[in-house]
C-alpha positions in Angstrom: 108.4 148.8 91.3 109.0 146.6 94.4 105.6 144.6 93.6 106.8 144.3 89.9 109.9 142.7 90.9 108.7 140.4 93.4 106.0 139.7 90.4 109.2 139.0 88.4 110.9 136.9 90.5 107.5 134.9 91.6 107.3 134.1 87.4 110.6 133.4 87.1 111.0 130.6 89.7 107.1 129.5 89.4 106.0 130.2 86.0 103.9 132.3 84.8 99.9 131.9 86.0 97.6 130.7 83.7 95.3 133.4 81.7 92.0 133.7 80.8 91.2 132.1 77.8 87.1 132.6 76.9 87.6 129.6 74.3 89.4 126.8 76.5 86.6 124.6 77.7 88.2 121.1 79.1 90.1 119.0 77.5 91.7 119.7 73.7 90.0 117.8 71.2 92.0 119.3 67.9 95.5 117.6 69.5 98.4 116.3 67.8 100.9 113.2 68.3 103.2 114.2 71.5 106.8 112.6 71.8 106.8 110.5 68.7 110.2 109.5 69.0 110.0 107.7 72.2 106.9 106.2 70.6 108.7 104.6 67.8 111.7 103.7 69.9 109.0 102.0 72.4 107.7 100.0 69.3 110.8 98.8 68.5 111.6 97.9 72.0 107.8 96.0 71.9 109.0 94.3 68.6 112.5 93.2 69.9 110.6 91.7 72.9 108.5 90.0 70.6 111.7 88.2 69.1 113.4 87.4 72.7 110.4 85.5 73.5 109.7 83.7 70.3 114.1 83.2 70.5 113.5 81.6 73.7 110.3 79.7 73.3 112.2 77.9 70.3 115.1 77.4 72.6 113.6 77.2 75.9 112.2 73.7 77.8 110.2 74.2 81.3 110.8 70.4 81.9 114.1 71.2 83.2 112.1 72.7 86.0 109.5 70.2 86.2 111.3 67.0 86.3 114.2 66.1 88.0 117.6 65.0 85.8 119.7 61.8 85.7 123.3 61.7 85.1 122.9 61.7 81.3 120.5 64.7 81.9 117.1 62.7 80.6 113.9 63.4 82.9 112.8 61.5 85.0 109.0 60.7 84.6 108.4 62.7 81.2 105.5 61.1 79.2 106.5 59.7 75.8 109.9 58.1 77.1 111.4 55.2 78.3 111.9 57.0 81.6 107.8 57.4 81.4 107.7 54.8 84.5 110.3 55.8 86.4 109.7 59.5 88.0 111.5 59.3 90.9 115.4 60.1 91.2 117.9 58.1 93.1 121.8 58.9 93.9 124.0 56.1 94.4 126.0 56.7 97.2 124.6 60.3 98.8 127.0 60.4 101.4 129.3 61.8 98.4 126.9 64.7 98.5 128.6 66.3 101.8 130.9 67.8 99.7 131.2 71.5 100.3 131.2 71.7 96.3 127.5 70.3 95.7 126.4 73.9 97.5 128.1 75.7 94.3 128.2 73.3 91.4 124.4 72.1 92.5 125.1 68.5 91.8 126.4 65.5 93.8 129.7 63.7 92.7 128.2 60.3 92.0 125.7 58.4 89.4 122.0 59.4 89.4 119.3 57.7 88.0 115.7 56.9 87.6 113.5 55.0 89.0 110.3 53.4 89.6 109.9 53.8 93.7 112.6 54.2 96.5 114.0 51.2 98.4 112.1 50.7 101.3 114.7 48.3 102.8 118.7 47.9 104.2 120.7 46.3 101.7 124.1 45.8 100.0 125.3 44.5 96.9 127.2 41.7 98.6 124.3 39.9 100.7 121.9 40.6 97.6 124.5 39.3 95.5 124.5 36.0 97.2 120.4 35.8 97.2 118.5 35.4 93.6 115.5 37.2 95.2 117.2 39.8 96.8 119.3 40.6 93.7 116.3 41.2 91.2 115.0 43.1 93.8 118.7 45.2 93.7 118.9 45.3 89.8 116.1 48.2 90.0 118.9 50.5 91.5 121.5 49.3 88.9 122.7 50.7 85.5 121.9 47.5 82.5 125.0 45.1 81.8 125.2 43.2 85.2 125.3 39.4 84.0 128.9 37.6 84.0 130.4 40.5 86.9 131.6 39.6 90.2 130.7 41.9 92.8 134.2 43.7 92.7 133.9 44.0 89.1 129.9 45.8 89.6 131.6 48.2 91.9 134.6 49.5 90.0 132.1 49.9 86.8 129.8 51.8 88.9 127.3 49.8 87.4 125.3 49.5 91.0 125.1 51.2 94.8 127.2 49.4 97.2 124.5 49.7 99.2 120.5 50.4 99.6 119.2 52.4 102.7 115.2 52.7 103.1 114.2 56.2 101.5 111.4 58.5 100.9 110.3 60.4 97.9 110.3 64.1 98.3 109.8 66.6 95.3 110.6 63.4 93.0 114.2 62.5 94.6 114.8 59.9 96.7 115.9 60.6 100.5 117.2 58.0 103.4 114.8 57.7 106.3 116.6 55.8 108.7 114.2 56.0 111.7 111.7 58.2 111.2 110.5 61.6 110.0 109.1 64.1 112.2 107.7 67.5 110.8 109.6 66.9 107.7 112.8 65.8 109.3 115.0 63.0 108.6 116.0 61.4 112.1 118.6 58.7 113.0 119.3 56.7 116.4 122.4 57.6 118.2 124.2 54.4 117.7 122.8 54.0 114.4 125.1 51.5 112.1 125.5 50.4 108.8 127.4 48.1 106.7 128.9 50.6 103.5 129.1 47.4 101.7 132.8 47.6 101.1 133.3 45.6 104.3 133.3 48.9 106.6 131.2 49.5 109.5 129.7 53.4 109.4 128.5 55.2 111.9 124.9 56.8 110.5 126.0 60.0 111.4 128.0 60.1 108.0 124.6 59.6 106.0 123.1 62.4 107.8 126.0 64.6 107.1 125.7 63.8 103.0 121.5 63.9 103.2 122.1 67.7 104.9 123.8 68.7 102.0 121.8 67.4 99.3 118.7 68.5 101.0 120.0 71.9 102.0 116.6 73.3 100.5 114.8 70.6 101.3 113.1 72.5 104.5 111.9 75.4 102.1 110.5 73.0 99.8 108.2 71.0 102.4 106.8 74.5 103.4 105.9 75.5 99.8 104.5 71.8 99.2 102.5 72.0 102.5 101.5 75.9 101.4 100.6 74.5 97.9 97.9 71.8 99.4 96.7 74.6 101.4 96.0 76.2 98.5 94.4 73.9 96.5 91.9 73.0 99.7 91.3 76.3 100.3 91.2 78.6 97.0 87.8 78.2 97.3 87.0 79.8 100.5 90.1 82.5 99.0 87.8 83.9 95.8 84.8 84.1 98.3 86.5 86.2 100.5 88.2 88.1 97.6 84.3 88.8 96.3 83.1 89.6 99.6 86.1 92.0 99.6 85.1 93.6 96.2 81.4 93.8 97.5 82.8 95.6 100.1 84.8 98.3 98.7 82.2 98.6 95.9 79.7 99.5 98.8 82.1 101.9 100.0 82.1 103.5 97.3 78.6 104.2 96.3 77.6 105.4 99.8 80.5 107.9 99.6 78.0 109.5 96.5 75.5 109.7 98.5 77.0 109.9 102.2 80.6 110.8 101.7 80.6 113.0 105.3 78.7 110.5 107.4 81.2 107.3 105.6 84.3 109.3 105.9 84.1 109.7 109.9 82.3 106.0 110.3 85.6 105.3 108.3 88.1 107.0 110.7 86.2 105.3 113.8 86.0 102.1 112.8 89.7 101.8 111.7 90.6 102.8 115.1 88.2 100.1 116.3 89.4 97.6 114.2 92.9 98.5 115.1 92.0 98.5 118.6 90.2 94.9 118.9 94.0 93.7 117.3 95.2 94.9 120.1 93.1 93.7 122.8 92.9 90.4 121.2 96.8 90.0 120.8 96.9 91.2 124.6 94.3 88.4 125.5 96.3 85.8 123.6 100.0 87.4 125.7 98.1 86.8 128.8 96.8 83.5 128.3 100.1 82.2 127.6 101.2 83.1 130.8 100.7 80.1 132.8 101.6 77.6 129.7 105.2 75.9 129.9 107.8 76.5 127.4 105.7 80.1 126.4 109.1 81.8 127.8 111.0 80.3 125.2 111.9 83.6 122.7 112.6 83.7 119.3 115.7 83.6 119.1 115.9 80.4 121.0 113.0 78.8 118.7 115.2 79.7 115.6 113.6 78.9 112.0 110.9 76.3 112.1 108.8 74.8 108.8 105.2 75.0 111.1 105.0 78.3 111.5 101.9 78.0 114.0 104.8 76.8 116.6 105.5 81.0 116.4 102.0 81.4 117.6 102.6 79.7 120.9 105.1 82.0 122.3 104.4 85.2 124.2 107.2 87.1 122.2 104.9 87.1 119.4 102.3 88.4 119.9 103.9 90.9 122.0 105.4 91.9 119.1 102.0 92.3 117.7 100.8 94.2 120.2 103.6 97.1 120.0 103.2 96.8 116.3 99.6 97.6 116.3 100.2 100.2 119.2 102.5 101.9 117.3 100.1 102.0 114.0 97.3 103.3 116.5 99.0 106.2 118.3 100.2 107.6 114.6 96.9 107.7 113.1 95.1 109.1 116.2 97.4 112.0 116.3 97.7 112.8 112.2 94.0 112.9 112.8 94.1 115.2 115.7 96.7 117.9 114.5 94.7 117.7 111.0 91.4 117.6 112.1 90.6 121.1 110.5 91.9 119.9 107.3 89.5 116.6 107.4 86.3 119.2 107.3 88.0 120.5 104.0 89.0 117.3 102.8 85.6 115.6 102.9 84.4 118.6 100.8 86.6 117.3 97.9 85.6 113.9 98.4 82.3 114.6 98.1 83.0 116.8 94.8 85.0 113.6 93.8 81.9 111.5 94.5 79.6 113.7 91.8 82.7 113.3 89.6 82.5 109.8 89.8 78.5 110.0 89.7 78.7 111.0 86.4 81.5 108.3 85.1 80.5 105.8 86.5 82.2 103.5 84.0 85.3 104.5 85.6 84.7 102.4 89.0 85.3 99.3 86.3 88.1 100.7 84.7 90.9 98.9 87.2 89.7 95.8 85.9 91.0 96.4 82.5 94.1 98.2 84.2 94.1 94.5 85.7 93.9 92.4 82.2 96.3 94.6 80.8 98.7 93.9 83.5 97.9 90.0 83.9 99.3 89.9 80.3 102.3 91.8 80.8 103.3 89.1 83.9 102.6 86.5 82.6 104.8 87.0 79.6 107.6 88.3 81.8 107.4 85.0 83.5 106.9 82.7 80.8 109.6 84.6 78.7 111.9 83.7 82.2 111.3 80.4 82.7 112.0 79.5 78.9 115.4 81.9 78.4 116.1 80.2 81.8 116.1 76.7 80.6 117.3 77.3 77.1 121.0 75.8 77.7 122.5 72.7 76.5 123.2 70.2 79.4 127.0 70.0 80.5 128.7 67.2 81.3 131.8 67.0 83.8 134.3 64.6 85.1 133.8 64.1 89.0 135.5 62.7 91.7 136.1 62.5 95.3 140.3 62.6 95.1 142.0 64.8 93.6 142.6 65.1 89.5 144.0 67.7 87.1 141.0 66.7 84.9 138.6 66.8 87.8 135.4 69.0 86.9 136.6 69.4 83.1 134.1 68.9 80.7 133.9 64.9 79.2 131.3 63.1 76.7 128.5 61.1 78.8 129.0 57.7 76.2 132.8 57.9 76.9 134.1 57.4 80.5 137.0 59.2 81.5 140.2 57.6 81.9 142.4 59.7 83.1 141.3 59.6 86.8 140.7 56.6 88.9 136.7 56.1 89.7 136.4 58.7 87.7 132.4 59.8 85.9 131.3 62.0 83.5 128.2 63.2 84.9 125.7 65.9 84.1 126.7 69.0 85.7 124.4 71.7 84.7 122.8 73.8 82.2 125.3 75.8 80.0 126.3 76.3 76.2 129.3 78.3 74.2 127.3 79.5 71.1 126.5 83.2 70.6 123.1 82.5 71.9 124.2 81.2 75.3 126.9 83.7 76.1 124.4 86.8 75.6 121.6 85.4 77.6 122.6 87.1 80.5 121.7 90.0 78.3 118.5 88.6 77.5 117.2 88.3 80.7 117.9 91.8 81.7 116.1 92.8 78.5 113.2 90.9 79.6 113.0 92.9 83.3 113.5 95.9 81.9 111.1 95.3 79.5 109.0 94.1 81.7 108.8 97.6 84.0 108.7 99.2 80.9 105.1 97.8 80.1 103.8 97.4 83.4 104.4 101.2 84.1 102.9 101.8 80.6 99.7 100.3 81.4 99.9 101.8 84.6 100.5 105.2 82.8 98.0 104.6 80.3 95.3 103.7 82.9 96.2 107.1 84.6 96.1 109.4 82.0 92.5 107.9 80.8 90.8 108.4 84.2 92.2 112.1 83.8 90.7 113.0 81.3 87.3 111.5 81.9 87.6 113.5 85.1 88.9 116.7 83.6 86.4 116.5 81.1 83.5 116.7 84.3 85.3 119.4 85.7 85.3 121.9 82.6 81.6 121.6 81.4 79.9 124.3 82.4 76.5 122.4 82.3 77.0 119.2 84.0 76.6 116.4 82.1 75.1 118.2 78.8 78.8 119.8 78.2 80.1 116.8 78.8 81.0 113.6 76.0 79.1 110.8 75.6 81.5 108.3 76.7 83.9 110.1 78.7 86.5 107.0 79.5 86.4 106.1 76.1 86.7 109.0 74.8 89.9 109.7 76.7 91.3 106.3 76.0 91.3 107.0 72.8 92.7 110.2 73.0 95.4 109.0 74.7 96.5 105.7 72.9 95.9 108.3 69.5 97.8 110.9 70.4 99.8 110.2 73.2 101.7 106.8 73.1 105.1 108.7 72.9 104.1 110.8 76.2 103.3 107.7 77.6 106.4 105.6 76.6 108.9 108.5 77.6 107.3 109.0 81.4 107.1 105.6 82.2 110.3 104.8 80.4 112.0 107.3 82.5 110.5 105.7 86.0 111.8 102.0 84.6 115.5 103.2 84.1 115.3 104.3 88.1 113.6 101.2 89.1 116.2 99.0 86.7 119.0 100.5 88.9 117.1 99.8 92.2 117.1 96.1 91.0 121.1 96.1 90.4 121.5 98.2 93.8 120.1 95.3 95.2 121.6 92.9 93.3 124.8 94.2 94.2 124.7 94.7 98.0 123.5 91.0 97.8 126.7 89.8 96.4 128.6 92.1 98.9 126.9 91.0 101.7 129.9 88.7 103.1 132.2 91.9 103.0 133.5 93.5 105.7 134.1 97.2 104.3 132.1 99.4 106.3 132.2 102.4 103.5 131.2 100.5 100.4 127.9 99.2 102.7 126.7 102.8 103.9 126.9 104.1 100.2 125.1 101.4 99.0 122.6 102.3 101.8 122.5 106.0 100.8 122.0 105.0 96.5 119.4 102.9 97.8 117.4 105.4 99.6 118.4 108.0 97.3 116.9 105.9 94.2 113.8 105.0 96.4 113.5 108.9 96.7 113.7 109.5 93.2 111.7 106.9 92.2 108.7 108.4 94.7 109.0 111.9 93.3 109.3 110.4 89.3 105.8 108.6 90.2 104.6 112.0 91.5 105.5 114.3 88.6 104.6 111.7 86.0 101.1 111.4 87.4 100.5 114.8 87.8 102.4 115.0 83.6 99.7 113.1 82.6 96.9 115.0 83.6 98.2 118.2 81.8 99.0 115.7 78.7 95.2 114.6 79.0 93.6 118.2 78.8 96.3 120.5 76.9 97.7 117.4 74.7 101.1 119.1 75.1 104.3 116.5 75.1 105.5 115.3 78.4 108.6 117.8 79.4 106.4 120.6 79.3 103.3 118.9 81.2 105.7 117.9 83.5 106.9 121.1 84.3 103.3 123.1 84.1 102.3 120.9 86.3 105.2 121.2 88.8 105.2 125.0 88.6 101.7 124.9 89.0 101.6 122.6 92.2 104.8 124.9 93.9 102.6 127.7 92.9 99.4 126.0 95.3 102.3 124.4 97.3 100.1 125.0 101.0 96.6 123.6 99.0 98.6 120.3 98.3 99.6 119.9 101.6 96.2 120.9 103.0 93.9 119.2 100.9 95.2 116.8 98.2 97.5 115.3 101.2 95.2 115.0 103.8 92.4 113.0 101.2 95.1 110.3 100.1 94.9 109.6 103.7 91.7 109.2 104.1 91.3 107.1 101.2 94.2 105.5 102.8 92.1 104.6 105.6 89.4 103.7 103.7 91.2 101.0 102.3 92.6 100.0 105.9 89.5 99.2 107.0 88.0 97.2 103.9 91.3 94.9 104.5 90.8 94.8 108.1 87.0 94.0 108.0 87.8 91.1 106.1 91.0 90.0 107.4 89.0 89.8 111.0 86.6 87.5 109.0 89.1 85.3 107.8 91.2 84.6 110.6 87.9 83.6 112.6 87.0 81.7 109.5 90.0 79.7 108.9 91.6 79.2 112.0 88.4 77.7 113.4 88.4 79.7 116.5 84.5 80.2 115.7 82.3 76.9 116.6 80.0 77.8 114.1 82.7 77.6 111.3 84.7 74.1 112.4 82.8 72.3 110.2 83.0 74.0 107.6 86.4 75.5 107.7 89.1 73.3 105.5 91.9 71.2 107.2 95.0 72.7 106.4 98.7 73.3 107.4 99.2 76.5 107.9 96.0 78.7 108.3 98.0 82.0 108.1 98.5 81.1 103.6 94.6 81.7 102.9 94.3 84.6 105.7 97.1 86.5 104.1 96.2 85.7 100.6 92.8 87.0 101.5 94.7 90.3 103.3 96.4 90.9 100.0 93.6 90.1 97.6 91.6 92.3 99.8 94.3 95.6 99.8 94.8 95.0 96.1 90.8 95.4 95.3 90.8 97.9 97.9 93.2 99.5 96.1 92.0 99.1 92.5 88.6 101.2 93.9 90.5 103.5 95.3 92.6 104.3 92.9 90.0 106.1 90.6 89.1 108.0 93.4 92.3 109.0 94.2 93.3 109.7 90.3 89.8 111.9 90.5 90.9 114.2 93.5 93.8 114.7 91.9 92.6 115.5 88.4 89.7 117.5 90.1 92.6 119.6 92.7 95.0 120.1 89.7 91.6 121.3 87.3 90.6 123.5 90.7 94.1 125.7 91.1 94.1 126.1 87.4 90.5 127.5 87.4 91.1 129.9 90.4 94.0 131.4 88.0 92.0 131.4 84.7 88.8 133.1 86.2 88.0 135.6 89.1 84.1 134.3 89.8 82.6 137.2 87.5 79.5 136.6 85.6 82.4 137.4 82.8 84.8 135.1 84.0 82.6 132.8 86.3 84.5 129.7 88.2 83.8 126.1 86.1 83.6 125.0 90.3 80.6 123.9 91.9 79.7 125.8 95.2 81.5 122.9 97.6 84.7 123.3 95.5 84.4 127.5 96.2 83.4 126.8 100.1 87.0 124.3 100.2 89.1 127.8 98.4 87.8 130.0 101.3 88.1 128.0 104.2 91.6 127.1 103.1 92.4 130.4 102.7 91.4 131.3 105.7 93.5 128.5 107.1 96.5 129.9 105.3 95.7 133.2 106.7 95.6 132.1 110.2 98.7 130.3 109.8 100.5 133.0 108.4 99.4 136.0 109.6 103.1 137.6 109.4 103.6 138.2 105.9 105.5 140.7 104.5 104.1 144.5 104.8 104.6 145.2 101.4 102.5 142.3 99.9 99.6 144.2 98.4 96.4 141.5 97.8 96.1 140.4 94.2 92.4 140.6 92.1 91.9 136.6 93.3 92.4 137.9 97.1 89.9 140.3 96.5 87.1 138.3 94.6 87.6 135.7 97.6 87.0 137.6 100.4 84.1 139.4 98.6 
């Protein structure tokens, strides 16, 4: 009775275990449409997106970004206009920019317009009024209607500058260079002068103070212009490290068929080797800068700087290195120590993965439609974006420096306003009042969710194809006779046939959680300048709560979509046999599905550092044999870590079916040690290597837990196992 209660209890918290079933042989082939209410609410979702994007490619115009605006809001330099020959963007009196306002209303309180170059020369309007030459030379910075005015007249029409300075172009806007420019900075004498034009001497120090303000990005812009040249000298050397990097991990993979022991321990020394070299070579780079002056200087003392190479040149940074790398070091040598019993077990699953893998091979290429899919989903997201973003009517405002009661109102650009002395009605921004303009908030957050909506349906998609390729290898009895033809294309149509709905629901589920992330943030952004200690530790705890949820959502949907894949049930209840089924193996997902991510983990640590190593010698031309050929560029550290990425995500792509095959192969494995006993009648769909991984982690579990309770009787699998 005691046994039949604890029995009870067992299948009322876990579920009940599966059964033999002499006629279940892999995956379902007579299946019928799961969750087909999410799957016509997703199409309709799919459709509507359709119409925002066609809505805002009708409305939308990218030249806003592209092109700077004059006062009248025409671009500067578009082809086709009057403006064709005149791409650069000059402000007539910029000093009006330091007003604390420009920083929220993003435009200077004074007239803006186009023009051919920047003045390269110190001038005002009453010396150049007094010289023809210099006065045609003026008249390039000057609105049309200029014959028959006296100066005075000029200046209260705003029709001119009161004054040139010398200026450079950056990112198509003109900016005063009184001295010089250093590293991308404007500089100015101490007892720099200047006549205002008005009669008034100025010290320079005003100019400055209007130039900081309308350049107040203007430091983050040089990097990503200097970052952008890098690129285009350098992509080339970028896709020949991204190949060798998929040469690589392709490698990797194929001698894991054949040699999965002898590559996963090469793999677990050489990351430690790798990992150590970092941090000898950081060390050897802290010690050299010993002797050299100024390497005491910290961090915090440096502050921000646009040449990020500067970083490299202090001790604290690569000290920083150093503990960084220490700390990754220490971490993996003990996970390996305290689970090197579980490695031995692992590496028999890996190499049962391998044979999986052996026989679908068409699966190692799978990622790259994964990839297509994906490609397309961006790149609407950001086109949809940039188009919704730029689909407002320009607004025009009256501005000026005193104050007005119809300062800032809205005014008509061919009518100046009167009502305020000096007075303009300049372009302020990008705005409208129609229906249209007052939802497009409500646009854009239909685009993002939309947008992590499909990506996590093509993620989803891609997962529940490789599972049942994969469960498909696992349930022949004959390997590969038993099995279909095409086994990834089989499944992928299975899946997009029948499953669609499944699909929507799971990854609609995961988007709603990473939607709210996304306000979460939004929100503590907005509260960052408040003081309330309360409201920032329960953000904190949503936050990591959400991050939580959003982990274990990934977790159950993956594992949902494998039962979806071989029992075609909808995705509640493949959620939830799978669940029960995992808490039922609870100590074998721990011990071996665990403790294989991690190695594959490391597998794809080491691809990235192989060829990270390689490019850093590469580009930063600290190899003799590679300064010739190496590019010139700003910043080495863009193509290294576009190279470190490229590599991780390639990594990653290969790694990723191999992962998706353990875990179709350890979810297949738990249910066949429930369904069958070994018996000639009931035999195990396992090979051998699988049945040698079930004893020696039962006799793990065993010596782990040797105290169980005295009334625990062993059950028939107990029995078959240690026979």
């Amino acid at each position: 009775a005691e046994r039949d209660i604890t029995h009870y209890l067992h299948s009322f918290h876990l579920g009940e275990p599966r059964k033999y079933d002499p006629t279940f042989k892999g995956p379902i082939y007579n299946r019928g449409c799961t969750d087909i209410v999410c799957c016509i609410f997703f199409i309709i979702c799919i459709l509507g997106y359709f119409a925002v994007g066609i809505l805002a490619w009708t409305q939308g115009d990218p030249r806003k970004v592209i092109y700077p605006t004059d006062s009248r809001g025409q671009f500067c330099g578009q082809a086709g206009t009057p403006l064709e020959t005149k791409p650069l963007l000059f402000y007539f009196n910029i000093m009006k920019c330091a007003s604390p306002m420009v920083l929220l209303e993003f435009q200077c309180p004074t007239t803006q317009m186009c023009v051919e170059k920047c003045p390269d020369k110190f001038m005002t309007l009453l010396k150049a009024y007094t010289n023809k030459e210099d006065f045609k030379y003026y008249k390039n910075f000057c609105k049309e209607g200029l014959e028959g005015l006296t100066v005075t007249q000029i200046l209260s029409s705003g029709l001119c500058p009161a004054m040139l300075t010398p200026s450079k172009p950056f990112t198509r806007r003109c900016f005063p260079a009184l001295d010089q420019k250093k590293g991308g900075e404007i500089t100015v004498g101490n007892n720099s002068k200047f006549d205002d034009g008005e009669g008034n001497i100025r010290d320079a120090k005003d100019l400055v103070a209007g130039v900081k303000n309308a350049t107040v990005v203007i430091e983050a812009r040089q990097v990503v212009m200097k970052i952008f040249e890098d690129y285009t000298q350098s992509w080339y050397w970028i896709l020949i490290g991204l190949v060798i990097a998929m040469l690589i991990s392709l490698l990797f993979i194929v001698l894991l068929r054949f040699l999965a022991g002898i590559m996963v321990w090469v793999m677990i020394v050489m990351v430690i080797l790798v990992i150590g070299y970092g941090i000898v070579h950081c060390s050897m780079e802290y010690v050299s800068l010993k002797s050299e002056a100024g390497s005491n200087v910290t961090l915090k003392d440096l502050g921000f700087q646009t040449d990020f190479s500067v970083y490299l040149h202090i001790r604290q940074t690569w000290l920083a290195f150093i503990i960084i790398l220490a700390i990754v070091e220490v971490i993996i040598i003990l996970l390996l120590i305290f689970l090197r019993n579980r490695i031995l077990i692992a590496i028999a699953l890996i190499k049962e993965a391998s044979r999986a893998i052996g026989y679908v091979m068409s699966a190692l290429f799978y990622p790259l439609f994964t990839f297509a899919l994906l490609s397309i989903v961006i790149a609407y997201w950001a086109v949809t974006a940039v188009f919704l973003s730029t689909s407002n009517q320009p607004i025009y405002k009256v501005f000026n420096e005193t104050a007005c009661d119809h300062s800032r109102k809205i005014c008509e650009p061919a009518v100046s306003p009167a009502e305020c002395p000096d007075s303009k009605c300049l372009f302020a921004f990008y705005g409208g009042e129609t229906v249209y303009h007052k939802y497009l908030i409500g646009l854009q957050f239909y685009n993002v969710f939309l947008f992590f909506w499909c990506a996590n349906f093509v993620t989803a998609l891609g997962q529940m194809t490789l599972a049942g390729a994969f469960a498909s290898y696992y349930w022949a009895l004959v390997k590969p006779d038993d099995m279909p033809a095409f086994p990834i294309f089989s499944s992928l149509g299975r899946s997009l046939r029948y499953h669609t709905g499944s699909l929507a629901f799971g990854s609609l589920i995961l988007s709603i959680i990473q939607i709210i992330r996304v306000l979460l943030e939004y929100i503590d952004h907005k509260l960052q300048g408040t003081q309330n200690k309360c409201t920032k530790f329960l953000l904190c705890c949503l936050k990591c709560c959400f991050w939580c949820l959003e982990k274990f959502i990934k977790f159950i949907n993956r594992n949902a979509y494998i039962m979806v894949a071989i029992y075609g049930k909808n995705f509640c209840t493949s959620a939830k046999d799978a669940f029960f089924l995992l808490m039922r193996n609870m100590i074998r997902v721990a011990v071996l599905d665990k403790v294989t991510d991690f190695l594959l983990f490391l597998g794809k640590l080491l691809i990235v550092g192989l060829v990270g190593i390689f490019a850093f010698f590469f580009f930063s031309g600290r190899v003799k044999a590679f300064e010739n050929t190496a590019p010139n560029l700003h910043y080495y550290w863009v193509p290294i870590l576009t190279v470190v990425v490229g590599s991780y995500l390639i990594a990653h792509g290969f790694f990723s079916v191999y992962a998706m095959c353990v875990d179709t192969l350890f979810l297949c494995f738990c249910e066949d040690l429930e369904r069958n006993d070994g018996s000639l009648a009931r035999p195990y769909y396992m090979s051998a290597s699988l049945h040698d991984i079930l004893s020696e982690n039962k006799a793990v579990e065993e010596t782990e837990e040797p105290t169980q309770s005295s009334t625990h009787q062993p059950d028939d699998q107990d029995v078959q196992l240690k026979q």
